[in-house]
C-alpha positions in Angstrom: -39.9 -49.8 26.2 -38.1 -52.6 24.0 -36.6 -51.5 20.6 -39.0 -54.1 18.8 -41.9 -52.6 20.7 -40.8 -49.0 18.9 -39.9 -50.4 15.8 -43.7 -51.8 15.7 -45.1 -48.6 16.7 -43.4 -46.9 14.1 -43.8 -49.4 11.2 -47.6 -48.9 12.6 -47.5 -45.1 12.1 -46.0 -45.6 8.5 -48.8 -47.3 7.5 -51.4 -45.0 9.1 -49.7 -42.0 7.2 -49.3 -43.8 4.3 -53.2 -44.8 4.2 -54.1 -41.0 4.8 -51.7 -39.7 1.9 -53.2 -42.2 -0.6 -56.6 -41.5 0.4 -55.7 -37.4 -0.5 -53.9 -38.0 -3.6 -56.2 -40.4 -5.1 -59.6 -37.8 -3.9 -61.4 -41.2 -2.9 -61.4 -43.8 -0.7 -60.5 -47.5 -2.0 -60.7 -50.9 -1.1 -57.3 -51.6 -0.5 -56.4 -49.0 2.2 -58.4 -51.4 4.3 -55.1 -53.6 4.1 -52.5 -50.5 5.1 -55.0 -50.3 7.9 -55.2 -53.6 8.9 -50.8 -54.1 8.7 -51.1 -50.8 11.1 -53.6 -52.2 12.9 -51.2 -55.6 13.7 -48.2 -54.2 14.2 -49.8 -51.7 17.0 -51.2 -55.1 18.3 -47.9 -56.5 19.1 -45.6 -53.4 20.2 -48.5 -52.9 23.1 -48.0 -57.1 23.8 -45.0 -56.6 23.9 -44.5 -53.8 26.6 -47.9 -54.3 28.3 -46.1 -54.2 31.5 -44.7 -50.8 30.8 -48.0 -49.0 29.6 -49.8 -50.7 32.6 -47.4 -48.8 34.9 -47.4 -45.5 32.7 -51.1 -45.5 33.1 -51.1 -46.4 36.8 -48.5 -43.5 37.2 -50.0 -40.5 39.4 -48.9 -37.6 36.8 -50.6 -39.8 34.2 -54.1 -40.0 35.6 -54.0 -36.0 36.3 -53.5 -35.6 32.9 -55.9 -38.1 32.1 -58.3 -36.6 34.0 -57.1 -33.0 32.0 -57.9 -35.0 28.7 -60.7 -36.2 29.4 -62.3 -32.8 30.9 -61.0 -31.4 27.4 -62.5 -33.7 25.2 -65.6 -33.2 27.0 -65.6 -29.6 26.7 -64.7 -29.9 22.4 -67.0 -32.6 22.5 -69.9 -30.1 23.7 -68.8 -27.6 21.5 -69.5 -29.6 18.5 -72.8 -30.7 19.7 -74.0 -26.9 20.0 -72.5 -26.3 16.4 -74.4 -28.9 14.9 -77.5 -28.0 16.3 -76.7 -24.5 15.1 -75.9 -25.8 12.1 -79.1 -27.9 11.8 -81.2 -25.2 13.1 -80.5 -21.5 11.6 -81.7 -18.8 13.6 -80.9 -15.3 12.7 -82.1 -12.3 15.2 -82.8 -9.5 12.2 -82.0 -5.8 13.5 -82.3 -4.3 9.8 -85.6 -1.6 9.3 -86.3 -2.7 6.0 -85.8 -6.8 7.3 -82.9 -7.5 5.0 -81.3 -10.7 6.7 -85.2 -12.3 7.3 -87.2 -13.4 4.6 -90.8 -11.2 3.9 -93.8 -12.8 4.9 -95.0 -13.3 1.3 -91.3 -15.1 0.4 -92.5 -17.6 3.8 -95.6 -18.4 1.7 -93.9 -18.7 -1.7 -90.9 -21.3 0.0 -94.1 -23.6 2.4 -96.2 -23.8 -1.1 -93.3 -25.8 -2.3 -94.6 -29.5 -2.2 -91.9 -31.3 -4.6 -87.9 -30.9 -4.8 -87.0 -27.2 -5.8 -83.0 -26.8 -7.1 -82.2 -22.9 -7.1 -79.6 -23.3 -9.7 -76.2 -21.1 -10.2 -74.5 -21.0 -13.6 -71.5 -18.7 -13.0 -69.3 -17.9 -15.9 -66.9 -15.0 -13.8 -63.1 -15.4 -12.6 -62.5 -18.1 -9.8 -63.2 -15.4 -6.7 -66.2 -13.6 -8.2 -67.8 -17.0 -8.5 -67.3 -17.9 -4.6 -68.4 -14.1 -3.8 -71.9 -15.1 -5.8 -71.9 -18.3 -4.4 -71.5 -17.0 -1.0 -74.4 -14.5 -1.4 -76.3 -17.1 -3.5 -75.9 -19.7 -0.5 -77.0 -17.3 2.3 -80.0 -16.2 0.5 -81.2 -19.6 -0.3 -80.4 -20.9 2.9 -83.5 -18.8 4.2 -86.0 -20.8 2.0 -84.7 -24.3 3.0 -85.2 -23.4 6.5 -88.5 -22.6 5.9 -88.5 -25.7 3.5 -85.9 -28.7 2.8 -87.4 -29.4 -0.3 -85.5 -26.4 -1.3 -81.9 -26.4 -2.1 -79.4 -24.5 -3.6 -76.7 -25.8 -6.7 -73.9 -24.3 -8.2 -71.9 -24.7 -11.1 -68.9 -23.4 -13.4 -71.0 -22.4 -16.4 -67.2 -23.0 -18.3 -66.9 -26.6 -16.7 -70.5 -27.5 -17.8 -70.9 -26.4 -20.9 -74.2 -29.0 -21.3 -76.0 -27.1 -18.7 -75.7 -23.9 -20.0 -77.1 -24.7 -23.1 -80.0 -27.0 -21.3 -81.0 -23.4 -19.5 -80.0 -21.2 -22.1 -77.5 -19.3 -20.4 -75.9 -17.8 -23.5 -74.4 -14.6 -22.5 -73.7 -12.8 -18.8 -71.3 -13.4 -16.3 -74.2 -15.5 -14.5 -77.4 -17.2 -14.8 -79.6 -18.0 -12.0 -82.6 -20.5 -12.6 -85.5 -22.5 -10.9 -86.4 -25.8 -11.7 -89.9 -27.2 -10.4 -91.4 -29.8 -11.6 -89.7 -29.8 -14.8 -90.0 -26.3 -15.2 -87.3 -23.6 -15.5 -87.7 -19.7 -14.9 -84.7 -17.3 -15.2 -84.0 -14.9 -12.0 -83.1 -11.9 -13.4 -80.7 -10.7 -9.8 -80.0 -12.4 -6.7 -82.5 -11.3 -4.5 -84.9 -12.2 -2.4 -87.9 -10.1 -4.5 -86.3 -11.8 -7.7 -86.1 -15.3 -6.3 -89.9 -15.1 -4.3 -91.0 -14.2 -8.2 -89.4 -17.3 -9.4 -91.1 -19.5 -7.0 -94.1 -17.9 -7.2 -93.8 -18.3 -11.4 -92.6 -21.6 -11.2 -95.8 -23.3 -9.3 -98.7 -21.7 -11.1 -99.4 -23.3 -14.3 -102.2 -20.6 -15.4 -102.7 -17.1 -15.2 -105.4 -15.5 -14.2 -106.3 -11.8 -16.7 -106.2 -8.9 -14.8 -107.9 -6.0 -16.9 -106.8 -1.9 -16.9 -109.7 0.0 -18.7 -109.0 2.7 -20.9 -110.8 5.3 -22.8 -111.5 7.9 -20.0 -107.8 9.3 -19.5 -107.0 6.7 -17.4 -103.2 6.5 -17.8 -101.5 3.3 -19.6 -100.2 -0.1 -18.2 -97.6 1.2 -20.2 -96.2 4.5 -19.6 -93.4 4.4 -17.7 -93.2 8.6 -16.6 -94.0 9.7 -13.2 -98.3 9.0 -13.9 -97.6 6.1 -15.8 -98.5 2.5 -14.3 -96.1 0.7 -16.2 -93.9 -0.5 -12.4 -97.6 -2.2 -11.2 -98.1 -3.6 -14.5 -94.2 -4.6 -14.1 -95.0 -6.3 -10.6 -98.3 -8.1 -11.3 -96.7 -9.6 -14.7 -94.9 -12.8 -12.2 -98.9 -14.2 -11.7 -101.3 -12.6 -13.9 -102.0 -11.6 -17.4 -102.1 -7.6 -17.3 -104.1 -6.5 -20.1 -105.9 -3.3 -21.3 -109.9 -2.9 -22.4 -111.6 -0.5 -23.8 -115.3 -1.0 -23.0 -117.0 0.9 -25.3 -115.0 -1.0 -28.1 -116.2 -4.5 -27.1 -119.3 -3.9 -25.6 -118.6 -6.8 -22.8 -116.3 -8.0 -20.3 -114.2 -10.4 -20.9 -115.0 -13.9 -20.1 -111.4 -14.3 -18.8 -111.4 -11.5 -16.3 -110.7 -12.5 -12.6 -110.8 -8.8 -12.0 -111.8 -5.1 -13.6 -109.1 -2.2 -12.6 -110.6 1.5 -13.4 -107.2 3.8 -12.5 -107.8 7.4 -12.3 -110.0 8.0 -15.0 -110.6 11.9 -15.8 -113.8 11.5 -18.4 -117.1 10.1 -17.7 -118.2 6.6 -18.1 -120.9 6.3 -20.9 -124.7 4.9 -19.2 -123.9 1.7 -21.3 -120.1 0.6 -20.1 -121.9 1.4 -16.5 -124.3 -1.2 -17.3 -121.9 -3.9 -18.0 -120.1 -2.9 -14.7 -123.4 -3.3 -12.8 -124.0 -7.0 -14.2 -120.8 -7.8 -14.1 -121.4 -7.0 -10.2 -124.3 -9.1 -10.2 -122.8 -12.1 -11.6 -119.8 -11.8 -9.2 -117.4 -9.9 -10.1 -114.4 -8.1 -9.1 -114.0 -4.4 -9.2 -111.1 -2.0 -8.0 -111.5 1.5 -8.2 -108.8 4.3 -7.6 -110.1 7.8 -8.9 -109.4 11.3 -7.7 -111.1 13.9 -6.5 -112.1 17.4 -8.7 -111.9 15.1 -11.9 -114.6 15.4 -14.9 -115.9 11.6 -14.0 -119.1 10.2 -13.1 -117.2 7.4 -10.8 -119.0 8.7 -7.8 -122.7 6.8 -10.0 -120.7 3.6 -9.9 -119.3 3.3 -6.1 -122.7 4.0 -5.3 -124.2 1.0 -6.6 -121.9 -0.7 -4.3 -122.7 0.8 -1.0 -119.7 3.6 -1.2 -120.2 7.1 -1.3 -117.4 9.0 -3.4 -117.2 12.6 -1.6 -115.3 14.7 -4.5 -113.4 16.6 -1.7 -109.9 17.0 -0.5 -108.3 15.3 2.2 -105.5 17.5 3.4 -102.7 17.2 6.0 -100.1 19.7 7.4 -97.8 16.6 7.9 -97.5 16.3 4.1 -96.1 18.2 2.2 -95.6 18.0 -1.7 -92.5 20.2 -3.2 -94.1 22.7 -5.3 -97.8 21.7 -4.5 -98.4 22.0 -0.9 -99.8 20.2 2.2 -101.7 18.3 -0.9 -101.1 14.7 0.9 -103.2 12.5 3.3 -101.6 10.0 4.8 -103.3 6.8 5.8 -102.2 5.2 9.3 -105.1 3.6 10.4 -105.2 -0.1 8.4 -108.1 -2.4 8.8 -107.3 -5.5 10.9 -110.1 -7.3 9.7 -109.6 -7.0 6.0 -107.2 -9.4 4.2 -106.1 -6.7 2.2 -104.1 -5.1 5.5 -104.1 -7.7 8.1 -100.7 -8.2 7.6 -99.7 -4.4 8.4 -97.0 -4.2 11.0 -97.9 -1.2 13.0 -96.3 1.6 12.2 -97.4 1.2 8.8 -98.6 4.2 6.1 -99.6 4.9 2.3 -99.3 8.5 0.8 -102.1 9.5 -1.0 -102.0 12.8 -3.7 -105.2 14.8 -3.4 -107.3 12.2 -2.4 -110.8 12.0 -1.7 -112.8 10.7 1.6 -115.1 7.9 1.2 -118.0 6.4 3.1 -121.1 4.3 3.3 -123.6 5.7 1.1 -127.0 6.3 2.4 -128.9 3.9 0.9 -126.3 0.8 0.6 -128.0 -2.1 0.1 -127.9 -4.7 4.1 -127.0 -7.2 1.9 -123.5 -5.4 1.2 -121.1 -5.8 3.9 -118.1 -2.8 4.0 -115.0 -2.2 5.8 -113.0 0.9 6.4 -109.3 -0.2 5.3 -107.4 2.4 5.0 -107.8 5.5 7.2 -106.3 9.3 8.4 -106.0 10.3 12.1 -107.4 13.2 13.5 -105.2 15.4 11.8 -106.2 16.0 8.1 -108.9 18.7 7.4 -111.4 17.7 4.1 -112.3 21.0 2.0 -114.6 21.3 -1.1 -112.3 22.9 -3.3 -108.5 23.9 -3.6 -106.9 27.1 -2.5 -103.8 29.1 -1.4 -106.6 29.6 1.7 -108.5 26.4 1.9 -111.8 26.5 4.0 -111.6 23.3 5.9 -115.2 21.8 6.0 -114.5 19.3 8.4 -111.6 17.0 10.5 -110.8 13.8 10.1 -110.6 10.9 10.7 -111.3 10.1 6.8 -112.0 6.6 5.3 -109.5 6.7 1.9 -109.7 3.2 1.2 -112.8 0.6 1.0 -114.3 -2.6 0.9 -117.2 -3.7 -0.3 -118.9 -7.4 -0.6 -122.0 -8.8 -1.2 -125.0 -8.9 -3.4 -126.8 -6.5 -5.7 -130.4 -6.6 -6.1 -131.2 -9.6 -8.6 -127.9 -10.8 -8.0 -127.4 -14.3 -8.9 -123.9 -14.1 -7.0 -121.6 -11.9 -4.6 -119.7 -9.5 -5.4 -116.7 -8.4 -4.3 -114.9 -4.7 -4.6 -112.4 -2.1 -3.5 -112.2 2.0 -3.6 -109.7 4.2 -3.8 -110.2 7.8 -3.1 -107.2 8.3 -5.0 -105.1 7.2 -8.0 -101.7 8.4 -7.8 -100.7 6.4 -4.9 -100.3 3.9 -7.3 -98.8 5.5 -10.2 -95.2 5.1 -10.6 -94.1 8.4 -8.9 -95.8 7.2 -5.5 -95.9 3.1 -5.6 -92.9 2.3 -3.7 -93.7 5.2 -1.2 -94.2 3.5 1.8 -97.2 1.0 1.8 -98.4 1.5 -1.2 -97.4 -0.9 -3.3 -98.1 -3.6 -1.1 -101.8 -2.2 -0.5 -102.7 -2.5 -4.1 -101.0 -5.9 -4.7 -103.0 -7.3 -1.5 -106.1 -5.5 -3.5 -105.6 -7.1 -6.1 -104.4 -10.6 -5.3 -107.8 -10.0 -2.7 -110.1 -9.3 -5.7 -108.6 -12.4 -7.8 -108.9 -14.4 -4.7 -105.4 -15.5 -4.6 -105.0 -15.4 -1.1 -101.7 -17.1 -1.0 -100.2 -14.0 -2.5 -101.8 -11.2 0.2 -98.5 -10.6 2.0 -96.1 -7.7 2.8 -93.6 -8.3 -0.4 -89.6 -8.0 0.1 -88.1 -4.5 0.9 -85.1 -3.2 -1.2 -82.4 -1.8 1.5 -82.4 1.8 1.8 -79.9 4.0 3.7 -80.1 5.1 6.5 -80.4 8.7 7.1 -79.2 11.1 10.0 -81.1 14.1 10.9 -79.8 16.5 12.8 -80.7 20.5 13.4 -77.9 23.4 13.3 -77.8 23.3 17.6 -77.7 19.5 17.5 -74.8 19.2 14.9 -73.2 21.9 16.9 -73.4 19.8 20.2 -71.9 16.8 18.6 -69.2 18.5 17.8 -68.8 20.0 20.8 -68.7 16.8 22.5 -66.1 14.9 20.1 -63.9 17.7 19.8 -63.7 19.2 23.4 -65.4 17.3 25.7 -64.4 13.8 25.2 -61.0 14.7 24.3 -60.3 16.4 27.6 -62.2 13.0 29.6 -59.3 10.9 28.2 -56.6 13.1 28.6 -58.0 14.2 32.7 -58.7 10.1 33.2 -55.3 9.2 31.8 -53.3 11.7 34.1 -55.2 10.7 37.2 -54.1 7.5 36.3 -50.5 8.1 35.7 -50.6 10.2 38.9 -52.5 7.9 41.5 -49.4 4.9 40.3 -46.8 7.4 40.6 -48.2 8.0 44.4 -48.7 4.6 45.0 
């Protein structure tokens, strides 16, 4: 090679590293790089016109085309490589192994993110040190990135709440070391924790405009919407609060339901119902509306006159189970593991699936229910549970399941101008906040209710919270695992490694 052709080569390289340099410290790309490229481009021009002859006979060269040949079998390989990243990349698919379905979104969160018709920014305001924030943004990032695959309208923004001083003032992120918000359609809602349960309330708040009234009576005993002890209801009222306006009415005050009620809630009421507030319960059956009732068993109530009316028998007995046992009460428990398939309320059951129930009654189709009223057996026992007429140290069993806990009922009631449409409990504490996140529970009653209010898009089994994971293990058990790591396997490695050591000493 000539000494002009390497002086052009490297003039050629100056520029090209000169270009890239620029282009880093300036943080953009501008015009005039075009003409460092173009000098580079020149002067490589003439150092290969220059020594053509030599690079035609380094290229015909036989140790040349072998490693041509090795080069171009490599590029082909990182060329592949790329391809399958990208498609990765372009397509997210994540095999979940976690019980509770931590690293896959719940089936209601899939509804909340395909409801989304118009651009959705999750937004990150982050006022922590420099390697908190990327820690957030990380988990902020992977969580969102399980809406957008489910929708690409969605997407995920973070900022430096100190750098942007304007934004946290337009979403009123005053205080915190973070602020996570939803913006839809030029409205905002706050996520209180970066969750998946937080962030599916969000989107679910973000694209209803209205909310519907969801009413608790009281008056009977029935325990408050806002207590917040163990037979309280205040972690319901807590979780219908994202959709619905949950207030409390006390029938024999007004003397009528409320015009705004997309459903009546009667929650383990221990004190009759007066003839009158049963009356406005039976017409406001006949003009179509929506009734859940959850009572219990050996209580002082007349609710048994009311599920009648709608084709359900309430049997006043007590469904018990050796399986389930309550500390200091007893095999008091049913459990229900048989779930309708054919009610929206449970269709979405994985199987597998159970609600606890605290001294509940059985239910069933009362003898003279109405053929116009349709019913359906959602919730039942196995074969297990006995039913007896009255507690005991020595219960007398007066029959074996299977039991019916839970049902629905849909119709019309004589002189009905429209249908109906209800659900029965034989039990209330399954849904007090001692028992709602037992289980099923919770997800029962919300599908009940979001049933009732005919909001189908919200009948879904709602995100998990992770729990850990627990070992079992009895005295003999425990006693073999020892055993095994603390003699046996011990003794395996040292035998294997001498046998070793003494076949390549023979050898």
């Amino acid at each position: 090679m000539s000494k002009i052709g390497k002086a052009c080569l490297l003039i050629s390289g100056l520029f090209i590293l000169a270009s890239g340099v620029t282009r880093l410290a300036m943080g953009m790309w501008h015009d005039s790089l075009y003409v460092s490229l173009g000098i580079a481009l020149v002067f490589l021009v003439l150092a290969v016109a220059k020594d053509h002859q030599t690079y035609l006979e380094f290229l015909t060269m036989r140790t040349t085309k072998h490693g041509m040949n090795m080069g171009v079998l490599i590029l082909i390989v990182v060329v592949f490589l790329i391809s399958i990243n990208f498609i990765a990349a372009k397509n997210d698919k994540k095999l979940d192994w976690t019980s509770e379905g931590l690293n896959s979104l719940s089936e209601q969160s899939v509804k909340a993110a395909k409801a989304v018709s118009e651009d959705l920014k999750v937004i990150l305001l982050s006022a922590k040190e420099q390697r908190d924030q990327d820690s957030l943004r990380a988990q902020m990032q992977q969580l969102v990135n399980m809406y957008s695959n489910q929708n690409s309208k969605i997407s995920f923004v973070p900022y430096n709440a100190r750098q942007r001083p304007e934004l946290a003032q337009k979403y009123g992120f005053t205080s915190g070391e973070f602020g996570i918000f939803v913006e839809y359609k030029g409205k905002q809602v706050r996520v209180d924790q970066p969750t998946e349960e937080e962030l599916t309330k969000a989107l679910i708040k973000s694209s209803r405009n209205t909310k519907k009234s969801v009413y608790f009576t009281l008056g009977h005993g029935e325990p408050s919407i806002a207590d917040s002890s163990a037979d309280g209801l205040s972690q319901i009222k807590q979780e219908l609060d994202t959709v619905y306006e949950v207030k409390e009415l006390k029938l024999i005050e007004t003397q009528k339901i409320p015009e705004d009620a997309a459903m009546i809630a009667i929650i383990g009421p221990t004190q009759q119902l007066l003839p009158t507030e049963m009356d406005l319960l039976r017409t406001y059956g006949k003009n179509g509306g929506h009734i859940l009732v959850a009572a219990d068993p050996g209580k002082n109530h007349n609710i048994a006159q009311l599920t009648k009316t709608f084709g359900v028998e309430f049997k006043n007995n007590y469904i018990l189970d050796p399986r389930a046992a309550i500390p200091g009460m007893g095999n008091v428990a049913a459990i229900g593991t048989t779930f309708s398939q054919s009610s929206e309320m449970t269709r979405g059951f994985p199987t597998g699936s159970v609600a606890i129930f605290e001294l509940a009654s059985a239910l069933s189709k009362a003898p003279d229910a109405s053929k116009d009223i349709e019913l359906d057996d959602v919730v039942r026992t196995d074969g297990v549970p006995l039913s007896t007429n009255q507690l005991s140290e020595r219960p007398q069993a007066s029959g074996r399941g299977p039991f019916t806990l839970v049902m629905a009922a849909k119709g019309k009631l004589p002189e009905a101008s429209r249908e109906f449409s209800a659900a029965f409990f034989g039990d209330s504490d399954f849904v007090a906040n001692k028992l709602l996140n037992t289980n099923n529970n919770r997800d029962l009653f919300l599908n009940a209710i979001s049933f009732l209010s005919e909001d189908e898009d919200l009948i879904a089994i709602r995100p998990k919270s992770p729990k850990g994971t627990t070992f079992f293990a009895t005295s003999v058990e425990l006693n073999l695992l020892a055993a095994f790591f603390v003699i046996f396997l011990p003794v395996l490695m040292f035998g294997s490694g001498g046998f070793i050591w003494w076949r390549r000493k023979s050898a």
